[in-house]
C-alpha positions, 0 to 999 in steps of 0.5 A, a space after each residue: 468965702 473962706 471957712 474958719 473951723 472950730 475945735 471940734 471941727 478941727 478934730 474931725 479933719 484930723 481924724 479923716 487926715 489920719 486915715 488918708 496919712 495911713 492909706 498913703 503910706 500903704 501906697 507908697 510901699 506897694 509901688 513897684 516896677 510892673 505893676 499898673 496904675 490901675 491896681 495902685 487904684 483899687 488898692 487905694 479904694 480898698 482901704 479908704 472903705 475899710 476905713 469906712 470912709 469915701 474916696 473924694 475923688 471918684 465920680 468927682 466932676 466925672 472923674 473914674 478913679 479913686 487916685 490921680 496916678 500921674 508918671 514922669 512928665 505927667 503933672 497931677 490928674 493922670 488916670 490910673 489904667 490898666 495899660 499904665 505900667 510902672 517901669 523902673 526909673 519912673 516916678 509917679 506922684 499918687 494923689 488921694 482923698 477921702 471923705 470921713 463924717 462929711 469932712 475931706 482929707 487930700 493929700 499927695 508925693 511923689 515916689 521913685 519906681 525902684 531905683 531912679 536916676 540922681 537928678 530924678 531923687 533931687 527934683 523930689 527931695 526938693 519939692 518937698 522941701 519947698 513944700 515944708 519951706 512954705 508952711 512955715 510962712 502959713 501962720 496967723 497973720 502972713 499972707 497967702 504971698 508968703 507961703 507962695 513965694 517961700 515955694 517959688 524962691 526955693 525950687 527956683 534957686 535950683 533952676 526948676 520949674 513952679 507950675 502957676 495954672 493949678 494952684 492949693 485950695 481951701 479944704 473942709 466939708 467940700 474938697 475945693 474951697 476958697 482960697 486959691 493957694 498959688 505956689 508963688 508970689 510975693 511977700 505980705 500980698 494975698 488973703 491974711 492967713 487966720 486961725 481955723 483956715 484949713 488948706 491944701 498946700 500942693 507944690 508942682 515943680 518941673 525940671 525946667 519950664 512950668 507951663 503946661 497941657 491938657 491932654 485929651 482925656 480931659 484930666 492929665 496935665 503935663 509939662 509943656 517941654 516934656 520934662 518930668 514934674 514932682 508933686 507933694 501934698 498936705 492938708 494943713 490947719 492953722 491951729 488954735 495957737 495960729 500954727 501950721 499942723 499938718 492934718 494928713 501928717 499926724 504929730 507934725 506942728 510946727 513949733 514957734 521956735 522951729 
């Protein structure tokens, strides 16, 4: 079942996305080469509870950190440890959430660690890209295809990759809700897009193939060939006005002109 918010409800995400905007610009100054995926951690913990807020991720279906901290050809889920070390040339996308007054924030991106080679920048300038690609089809009206298939059509047209075994999700009151959010797919089909749906919108774009693995930890996913993922992440409302805003992106609206 899909959950339309109301104004008041549609203010509170914004505040809990303000907060996770805030812990996340934080994060992305602190990476550096040498540090461990496991401080990255308890940096994150830290300031989503001087926020006064949870962190959504700990303890989730049993999962034992606060971020999903995944390098290179790691795609989403990996598990910050101590023994983790951030090198120079990596990349790493940090995915967070929060809990504030009941109402769930998620967000992710993915980061260079010191200076990274060319064609590593270009694989995350384009997934985000293809993120903002498809939240301009995320209005009232259109279809779940087309936010999908703005993602695909743009990451595909440079030869990469669009992982189709984990997908976007509805977000609210519980971190997961329906719908599914595919990063592909075809125009005018899927669920209609409706004011008060709040989703979670998360291109995962490989260098080359987009199949991948599990592996044993029972979390991380990595690519099937070995090549290196980008990920990128907002929570996102379609407004009162049926516009895409960014939750987890404060200021950002998308405008009818744009």
């Amino acid at each position: 079942m899909i959950y339309l918010k109301n104004a008041q409800q549609l203010d509170c995400m914004r505040r809990s996305g303000a907060m996770l905007y805030e812990v996340l610009c934080r994060l992305r100054e602190a990476i550096k080469p040498g540090m461990s995926t496991a401080e990255l951690d308890v940096y994150a913990e830290q300031l989503i509870r001087k926020h006064k807020a949870i962190p959504s991720f700990l303890d989730y279906q049993g999962y034992p950190a606060s971020i999903c901290a995944s390098i290179n050809d790691e795609v989403v889920h990996g598990i910050p440890a101590e023994d983790a070390i951030l090198k120079e040339g990596d990349i790493i996308s940090v995915d967070c959430g929060l809990i504030f007054d009941g109402w769930q924030a998620d967000s992710a991106f993915t980061v260079g660690v010191g200076k990274i080679a060319p064609e590593h920048q270009q694989l995350i300038d384009v997934t985000e890209e293809s993120f903002f690609k498809g939240i301009r089809q995320a209005i009232n009206g259109n279809h779940l295809g087309d936010i999908g298939y703005a993602v695909q059509s743009y990451a595909e047209s440079f030869g990469y990759g669009v992982v189709r075994d984990l997908t976007g999700h509805g977000i609210g009151r519980a971190m997961h809700e329906d719908p599914s959010v595919p990063n592909f797919g075809r125009p005018g089909h899927g669920t209609r897009l409706r004011a008060g749906m709040t989703l979670a919108i998360e291109p995962m774009i490989t260098q080359r193939g987009w199949e991948v693995a599990q592996l044993d930890d029972g979390w991380t996913i990595v690519t099937d060939d070995g090549s290196w993922c980008s990920h990128y992440e907002h929570t996102i409302a379609i407004n009162e006005k049926g516009l895409p805003e960014l939750m987890t992106y404060p200021g950002y609206v998308l405008t009818e002109e744009a």
